[in-house]
Backbone bond lengths (Angstrom), bond angles and torsions (degrees), N, CA, C in turn:
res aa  C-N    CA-C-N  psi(-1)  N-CA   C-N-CA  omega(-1)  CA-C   N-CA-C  phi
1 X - - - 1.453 - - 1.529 108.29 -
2 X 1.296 113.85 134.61 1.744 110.85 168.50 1.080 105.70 -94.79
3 X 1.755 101.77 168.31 1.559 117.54 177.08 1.842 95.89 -49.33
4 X 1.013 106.70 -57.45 1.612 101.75 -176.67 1.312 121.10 -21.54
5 X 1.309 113.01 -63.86 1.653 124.05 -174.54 2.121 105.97 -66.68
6 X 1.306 98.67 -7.39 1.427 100.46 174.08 1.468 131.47 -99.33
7 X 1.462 95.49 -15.41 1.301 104.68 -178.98 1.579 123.94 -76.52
8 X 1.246 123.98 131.56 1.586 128.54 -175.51 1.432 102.07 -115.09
9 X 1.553 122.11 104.88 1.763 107.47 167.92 1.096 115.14 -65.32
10 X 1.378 126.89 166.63 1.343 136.49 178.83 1.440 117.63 -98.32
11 X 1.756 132.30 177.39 1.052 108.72 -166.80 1.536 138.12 -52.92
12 X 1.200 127.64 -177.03 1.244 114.80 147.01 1.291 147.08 -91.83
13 X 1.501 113.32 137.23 1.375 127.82 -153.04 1.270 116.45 -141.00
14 X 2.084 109.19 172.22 1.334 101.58 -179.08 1.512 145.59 69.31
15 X 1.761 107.87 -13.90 1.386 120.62 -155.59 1.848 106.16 -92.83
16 X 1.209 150.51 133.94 1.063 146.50 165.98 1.898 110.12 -126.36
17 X 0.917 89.17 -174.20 1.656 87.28 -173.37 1.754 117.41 -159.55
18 X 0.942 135.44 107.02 1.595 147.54 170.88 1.328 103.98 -83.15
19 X 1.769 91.85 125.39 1.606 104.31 168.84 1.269 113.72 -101.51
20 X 0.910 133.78 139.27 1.631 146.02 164.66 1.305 123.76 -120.54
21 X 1.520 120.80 57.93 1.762 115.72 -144.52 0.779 124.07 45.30
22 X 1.676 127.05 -140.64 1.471 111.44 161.43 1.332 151.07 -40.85
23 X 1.786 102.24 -17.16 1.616 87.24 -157.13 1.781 75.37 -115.31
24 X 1.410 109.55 145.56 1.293 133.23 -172.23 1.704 109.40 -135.76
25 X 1.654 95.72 132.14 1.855 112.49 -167.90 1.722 94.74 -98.00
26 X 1.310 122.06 100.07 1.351 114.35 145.42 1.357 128.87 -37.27
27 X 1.064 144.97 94.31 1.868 136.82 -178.03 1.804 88.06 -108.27
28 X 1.603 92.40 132.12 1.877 124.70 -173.47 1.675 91.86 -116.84
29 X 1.066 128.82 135.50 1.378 122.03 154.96 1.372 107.03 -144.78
30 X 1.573 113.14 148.47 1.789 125.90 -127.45 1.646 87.21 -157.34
31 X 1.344 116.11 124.96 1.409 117.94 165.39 1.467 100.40 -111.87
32 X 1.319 107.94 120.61 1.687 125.46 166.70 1.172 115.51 -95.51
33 X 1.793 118.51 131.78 1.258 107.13 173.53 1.491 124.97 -87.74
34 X 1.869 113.88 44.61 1.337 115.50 172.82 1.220 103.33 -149.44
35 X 1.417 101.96 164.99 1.419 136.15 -165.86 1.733 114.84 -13.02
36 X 1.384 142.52 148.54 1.651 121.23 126.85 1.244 129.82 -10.39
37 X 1.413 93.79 -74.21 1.412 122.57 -172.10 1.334 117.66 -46.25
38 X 1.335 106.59 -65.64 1.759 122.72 159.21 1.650 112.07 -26.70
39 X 1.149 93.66 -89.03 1.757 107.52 -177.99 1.705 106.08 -33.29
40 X 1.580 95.65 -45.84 1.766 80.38 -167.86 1.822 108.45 -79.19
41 X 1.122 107.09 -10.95 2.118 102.38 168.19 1.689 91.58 -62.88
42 X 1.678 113.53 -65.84 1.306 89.36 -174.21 1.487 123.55 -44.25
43 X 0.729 149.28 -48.20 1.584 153.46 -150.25 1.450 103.29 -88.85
44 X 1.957 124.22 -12.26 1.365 101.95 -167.96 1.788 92.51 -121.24
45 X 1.437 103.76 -39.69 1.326 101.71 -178.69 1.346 129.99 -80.32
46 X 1.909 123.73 129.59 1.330 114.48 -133.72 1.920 97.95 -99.95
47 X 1.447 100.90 10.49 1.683 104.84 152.27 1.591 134.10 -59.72
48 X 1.798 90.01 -55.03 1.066 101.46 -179.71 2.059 112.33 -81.43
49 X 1.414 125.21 -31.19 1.489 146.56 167.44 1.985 95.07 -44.19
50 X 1.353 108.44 -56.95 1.501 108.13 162.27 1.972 137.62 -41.79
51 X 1.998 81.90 -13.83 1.489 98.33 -175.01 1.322 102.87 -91.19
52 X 1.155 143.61 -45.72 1.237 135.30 -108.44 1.878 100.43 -171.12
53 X 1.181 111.41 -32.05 1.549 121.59 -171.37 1.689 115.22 -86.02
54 X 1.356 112.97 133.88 1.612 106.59 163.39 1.392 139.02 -65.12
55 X 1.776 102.60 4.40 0.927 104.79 176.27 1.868 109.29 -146.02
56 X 1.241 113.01 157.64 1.792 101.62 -170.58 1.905 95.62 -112.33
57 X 1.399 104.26 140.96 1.376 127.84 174.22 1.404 119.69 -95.00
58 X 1.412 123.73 101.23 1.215 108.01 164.26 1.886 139.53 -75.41
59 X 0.985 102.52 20.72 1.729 126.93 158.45 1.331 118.56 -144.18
60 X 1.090 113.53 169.21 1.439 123.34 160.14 1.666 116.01 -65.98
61 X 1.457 94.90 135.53 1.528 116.15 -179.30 1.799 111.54 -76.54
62 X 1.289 109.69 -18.30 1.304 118.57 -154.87 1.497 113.04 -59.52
63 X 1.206 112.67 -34.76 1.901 118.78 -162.35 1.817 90.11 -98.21
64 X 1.551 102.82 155.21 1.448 107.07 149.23 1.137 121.55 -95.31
65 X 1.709 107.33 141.63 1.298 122.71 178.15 1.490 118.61 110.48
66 X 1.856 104.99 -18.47 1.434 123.23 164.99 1.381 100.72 -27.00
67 X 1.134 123.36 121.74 2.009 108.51 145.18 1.716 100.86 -103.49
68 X 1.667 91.04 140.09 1.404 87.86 -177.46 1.804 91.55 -157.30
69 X 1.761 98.46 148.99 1.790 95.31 -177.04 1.406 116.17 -89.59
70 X 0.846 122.93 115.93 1.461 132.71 161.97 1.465 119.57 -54.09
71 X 1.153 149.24 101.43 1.738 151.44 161.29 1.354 104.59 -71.97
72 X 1.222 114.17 122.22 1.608 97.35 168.66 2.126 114.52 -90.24
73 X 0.702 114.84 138.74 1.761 107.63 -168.84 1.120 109.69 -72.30
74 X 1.101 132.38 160.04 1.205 155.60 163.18 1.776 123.22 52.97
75 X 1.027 83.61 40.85 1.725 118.92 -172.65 1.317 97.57 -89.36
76 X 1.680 144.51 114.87 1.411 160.28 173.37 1.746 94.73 -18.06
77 X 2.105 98.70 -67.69 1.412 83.01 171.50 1.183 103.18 -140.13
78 X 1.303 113.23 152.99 1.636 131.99 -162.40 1.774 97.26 -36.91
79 X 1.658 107.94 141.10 1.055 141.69 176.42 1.324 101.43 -107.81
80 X 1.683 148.12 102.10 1.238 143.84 148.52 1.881 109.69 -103.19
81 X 0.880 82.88 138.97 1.524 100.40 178.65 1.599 110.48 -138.97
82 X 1.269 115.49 148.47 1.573 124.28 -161.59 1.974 82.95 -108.67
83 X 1.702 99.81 148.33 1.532 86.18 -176.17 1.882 84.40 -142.42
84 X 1.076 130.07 176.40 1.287 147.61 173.65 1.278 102.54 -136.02
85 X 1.631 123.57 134.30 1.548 142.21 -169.53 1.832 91.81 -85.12
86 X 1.196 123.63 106.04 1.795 104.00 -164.10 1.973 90.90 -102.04
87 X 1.322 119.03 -21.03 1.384 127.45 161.85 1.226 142.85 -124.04
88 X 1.047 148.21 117.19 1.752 133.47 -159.39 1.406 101.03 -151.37
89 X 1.520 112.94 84.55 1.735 104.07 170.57 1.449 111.47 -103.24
90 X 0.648 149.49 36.35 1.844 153.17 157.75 1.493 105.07 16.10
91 X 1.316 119.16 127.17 1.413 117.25 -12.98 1.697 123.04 -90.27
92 X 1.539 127.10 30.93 1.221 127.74 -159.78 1.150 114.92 -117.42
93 X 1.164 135.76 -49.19 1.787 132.77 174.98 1.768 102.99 -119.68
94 X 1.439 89.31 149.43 1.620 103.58 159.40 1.464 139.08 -155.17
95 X 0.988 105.63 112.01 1.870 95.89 -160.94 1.504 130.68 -126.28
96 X 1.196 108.76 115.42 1.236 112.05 -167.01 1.856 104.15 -130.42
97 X 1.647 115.19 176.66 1.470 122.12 159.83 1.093 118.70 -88.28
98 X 1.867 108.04 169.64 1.408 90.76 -176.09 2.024 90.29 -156.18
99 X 1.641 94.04 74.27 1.499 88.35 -153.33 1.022 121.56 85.64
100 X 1.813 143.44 -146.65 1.072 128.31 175.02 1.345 129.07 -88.55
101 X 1.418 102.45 27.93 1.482 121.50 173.01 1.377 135.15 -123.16
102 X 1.343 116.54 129.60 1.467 148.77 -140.42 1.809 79.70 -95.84
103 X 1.592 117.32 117.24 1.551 130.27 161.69 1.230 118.90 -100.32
104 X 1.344 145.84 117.91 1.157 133.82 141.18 1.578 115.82 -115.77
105 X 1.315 103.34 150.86 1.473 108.09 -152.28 2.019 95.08 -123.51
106 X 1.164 150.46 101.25 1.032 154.46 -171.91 1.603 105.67 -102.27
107 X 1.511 108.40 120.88 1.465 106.05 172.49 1.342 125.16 -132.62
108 X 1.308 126.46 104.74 1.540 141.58 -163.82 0.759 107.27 -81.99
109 X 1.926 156.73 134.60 1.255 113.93 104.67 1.369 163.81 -94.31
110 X 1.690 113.90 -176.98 1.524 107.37 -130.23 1.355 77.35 -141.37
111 X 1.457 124.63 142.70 1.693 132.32 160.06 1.465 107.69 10.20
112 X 1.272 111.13 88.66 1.248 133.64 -179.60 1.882 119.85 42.31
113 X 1.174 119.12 29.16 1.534 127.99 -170.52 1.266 102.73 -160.44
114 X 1.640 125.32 -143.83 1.401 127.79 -152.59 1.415 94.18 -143.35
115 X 1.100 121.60 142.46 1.678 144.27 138.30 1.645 115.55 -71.42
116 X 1.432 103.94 64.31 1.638 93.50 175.92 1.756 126.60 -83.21
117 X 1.131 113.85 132.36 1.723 125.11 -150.15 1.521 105.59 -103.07
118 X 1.114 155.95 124.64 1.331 138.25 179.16 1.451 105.35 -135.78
119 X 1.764 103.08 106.01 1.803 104.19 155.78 0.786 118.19 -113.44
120 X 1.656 109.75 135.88 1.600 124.37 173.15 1.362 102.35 -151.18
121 X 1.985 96.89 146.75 1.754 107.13 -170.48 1.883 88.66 -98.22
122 X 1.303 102.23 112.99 1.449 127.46 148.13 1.526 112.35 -91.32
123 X 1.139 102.43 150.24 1.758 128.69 169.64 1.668 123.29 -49.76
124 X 1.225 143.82 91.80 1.412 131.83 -148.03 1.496 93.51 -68.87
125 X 1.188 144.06 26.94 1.505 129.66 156.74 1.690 94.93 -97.20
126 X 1.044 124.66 -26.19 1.448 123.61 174.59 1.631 131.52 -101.78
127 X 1.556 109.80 5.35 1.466 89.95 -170.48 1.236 120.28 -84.97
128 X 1.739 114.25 -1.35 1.471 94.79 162.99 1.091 139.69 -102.80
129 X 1.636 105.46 25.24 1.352 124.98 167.70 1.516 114.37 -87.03
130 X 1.483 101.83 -37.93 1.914 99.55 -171.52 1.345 84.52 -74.22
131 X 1.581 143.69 -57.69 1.255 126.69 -172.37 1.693 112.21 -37.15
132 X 1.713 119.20 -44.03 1.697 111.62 -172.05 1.760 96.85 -70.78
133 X 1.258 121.02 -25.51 1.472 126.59 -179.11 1.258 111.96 -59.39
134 X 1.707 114.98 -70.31 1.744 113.26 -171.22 1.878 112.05 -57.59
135 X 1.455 99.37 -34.14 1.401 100.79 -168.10 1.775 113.33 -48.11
136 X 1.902 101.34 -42.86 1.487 98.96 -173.88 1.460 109.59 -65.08
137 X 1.679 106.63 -36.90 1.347 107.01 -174.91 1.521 108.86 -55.47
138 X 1.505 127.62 -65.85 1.454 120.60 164.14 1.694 119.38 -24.81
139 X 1.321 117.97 -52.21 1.334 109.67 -172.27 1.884 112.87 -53.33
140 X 1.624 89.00 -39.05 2.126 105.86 -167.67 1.548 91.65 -57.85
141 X 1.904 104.32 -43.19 1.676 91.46 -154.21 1.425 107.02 -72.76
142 X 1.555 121.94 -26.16 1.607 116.01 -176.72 1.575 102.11 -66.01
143 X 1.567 119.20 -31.72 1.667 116.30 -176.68 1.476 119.33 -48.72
144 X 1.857 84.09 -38.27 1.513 96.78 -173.52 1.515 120.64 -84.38
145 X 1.427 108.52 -15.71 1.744 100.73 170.46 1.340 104.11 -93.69
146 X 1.356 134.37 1.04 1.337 136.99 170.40 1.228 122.47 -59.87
147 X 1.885 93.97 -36.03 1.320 101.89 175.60 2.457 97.61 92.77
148 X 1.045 90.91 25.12 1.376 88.45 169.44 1.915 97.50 -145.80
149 X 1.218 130.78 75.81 1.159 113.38 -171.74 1.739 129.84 -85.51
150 X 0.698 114.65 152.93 1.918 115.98 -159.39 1.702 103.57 -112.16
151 X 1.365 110.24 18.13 1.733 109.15 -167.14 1.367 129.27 58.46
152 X 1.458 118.21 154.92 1.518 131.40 -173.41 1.529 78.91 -66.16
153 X 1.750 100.45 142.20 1.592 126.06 -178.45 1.942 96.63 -134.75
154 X 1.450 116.94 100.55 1.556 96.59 -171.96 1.435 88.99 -156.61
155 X 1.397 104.87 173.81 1.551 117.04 159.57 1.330 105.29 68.50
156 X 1.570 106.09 -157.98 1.461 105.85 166.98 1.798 129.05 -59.12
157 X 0.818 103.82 -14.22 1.621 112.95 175.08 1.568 101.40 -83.04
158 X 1.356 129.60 -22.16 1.510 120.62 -179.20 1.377 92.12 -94.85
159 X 1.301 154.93 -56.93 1.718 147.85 161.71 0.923 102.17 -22.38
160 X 1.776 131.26 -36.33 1.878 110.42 -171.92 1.309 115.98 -101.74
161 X 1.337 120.50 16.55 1.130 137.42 173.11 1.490 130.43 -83.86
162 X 1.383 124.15 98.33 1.656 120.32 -173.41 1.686 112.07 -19.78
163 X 0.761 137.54 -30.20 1.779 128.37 -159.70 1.581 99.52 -100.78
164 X 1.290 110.20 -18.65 1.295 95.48 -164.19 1.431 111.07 -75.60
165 X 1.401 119.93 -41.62 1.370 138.66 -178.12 1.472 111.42 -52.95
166 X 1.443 112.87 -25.87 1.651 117.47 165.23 1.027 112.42 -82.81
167 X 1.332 122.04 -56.79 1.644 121.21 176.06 1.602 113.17 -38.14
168 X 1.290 84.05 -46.89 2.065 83.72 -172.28 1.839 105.03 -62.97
169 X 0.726 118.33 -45.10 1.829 143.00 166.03 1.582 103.11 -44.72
170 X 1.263 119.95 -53.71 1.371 125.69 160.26 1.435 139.94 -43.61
171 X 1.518 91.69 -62.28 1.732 121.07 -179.61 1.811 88.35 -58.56
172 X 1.593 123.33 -71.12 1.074 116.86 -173.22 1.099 138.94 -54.87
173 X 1.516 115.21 -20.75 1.726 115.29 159.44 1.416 113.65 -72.88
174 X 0.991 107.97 -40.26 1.986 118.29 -179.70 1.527 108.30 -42.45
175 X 1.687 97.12 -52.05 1.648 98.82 -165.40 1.396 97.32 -91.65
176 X 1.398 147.20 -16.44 1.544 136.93 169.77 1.098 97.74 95.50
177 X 1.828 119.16 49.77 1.393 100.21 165.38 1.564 99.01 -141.90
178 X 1.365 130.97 -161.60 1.104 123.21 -147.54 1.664 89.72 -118.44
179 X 1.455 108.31 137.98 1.627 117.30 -179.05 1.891 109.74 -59.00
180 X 1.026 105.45 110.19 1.678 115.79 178.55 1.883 97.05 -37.03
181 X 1.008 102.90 166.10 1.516 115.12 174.16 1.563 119.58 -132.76
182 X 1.537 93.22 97.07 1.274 103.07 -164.89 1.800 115.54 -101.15
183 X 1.458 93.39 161.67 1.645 91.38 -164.52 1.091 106.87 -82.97
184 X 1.688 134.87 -166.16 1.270 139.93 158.72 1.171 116.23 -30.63
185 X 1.325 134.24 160.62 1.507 140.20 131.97 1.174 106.05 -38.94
186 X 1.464 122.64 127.85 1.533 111.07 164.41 1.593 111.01 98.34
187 X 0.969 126.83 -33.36 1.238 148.39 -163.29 1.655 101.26 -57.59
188 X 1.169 127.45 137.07 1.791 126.84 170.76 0.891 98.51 -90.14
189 X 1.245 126.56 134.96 1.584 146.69 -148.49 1.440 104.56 -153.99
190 X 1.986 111.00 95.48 1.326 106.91 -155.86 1.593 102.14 -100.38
């Protein structure tokens, strides 16, 4: 059994939500007990983005103006998307796309660790799924600067996972909206 299959997230938290008519900003906020500095390698370098991220980078995120492709994992069939770095101040903001989604990544610190901030415009039939989504990813990436890591948890493999189905159940009472209605595991979903 891996740490993976052991891990249970905890409730859901942190989550707020901006409406703008249709298009709506998920904001996640995550206290890590490490560095700026730290957090932002995770978030730029596509070694560590391979750990912990739903999606894999073939460059570094770190500079503006980088273009670099984003894959998202475990997608039926490969998701590439071309993205441009449009902000990169190290160690505090970073912002890039990710597909048809707008990233900014805000990193404070906070009592000896980080205030990490996450906005992104998801689809309001989905935002309280990417909210049950980023959360596991946050949990893997603190495992992984812990230095005890539990593996990338994403995609369809994070939907078949016991916690997620609460989290999503969670995220959606939190934010006051109605739990998406999702199909089987497995299910073709046209």
């Amino acid at each position: 059994m891996t740490d993976g299959e052991q891990y249970t997230p905890g409730p859901a938290r942190g989550a707020q939500v901006r409406k703008d008519g249709e298009r709506w900003t998920l904001i996640l906020v995550r206290e890590l007990r490490h560095s700026p500095e730290k957090v932002w390698q995770a978030l730029t370098d596509p070694a560590h983005l391979r750990e912990w991220a739903p999606f894999d980078a073939d460059r570094s995120l770190g500079t503006v103006g980088t273009t670099a492709k984003l894959t998202t994992v475990g997608a039926p069939t490969p998701q590439v998307s071309e993205t441009t770095v449009t902000r990169a101040n190290a160690p505090k903001v970073l912002e890039y796309n990710w597909g048809a989604q707008d990233i900014r990544w805000e990193l404070e610190a906070f009592g000896g660790g980080t205030r990490l901030t996450l906005w992104t415009n998801i689809g309001r039939r989905f935002i309280s799924m990417g909210a049950a989504g980023w959360h596991i990813c946050f949990d893997v990436l603190d495992h992984l600067l812990s230095g005890t890591p539990i593996g990338r948890i994403v995609g369809p493999e994070a939907m078949k996972f016991g916690g997620w189905q609460r989290l999503n159940a969670e995220y959606a009472k939190q934010l006051g909206i109605e739990t998406p209605n999702l199909p089987p595991i497995g299910a073709h979903v046209s």
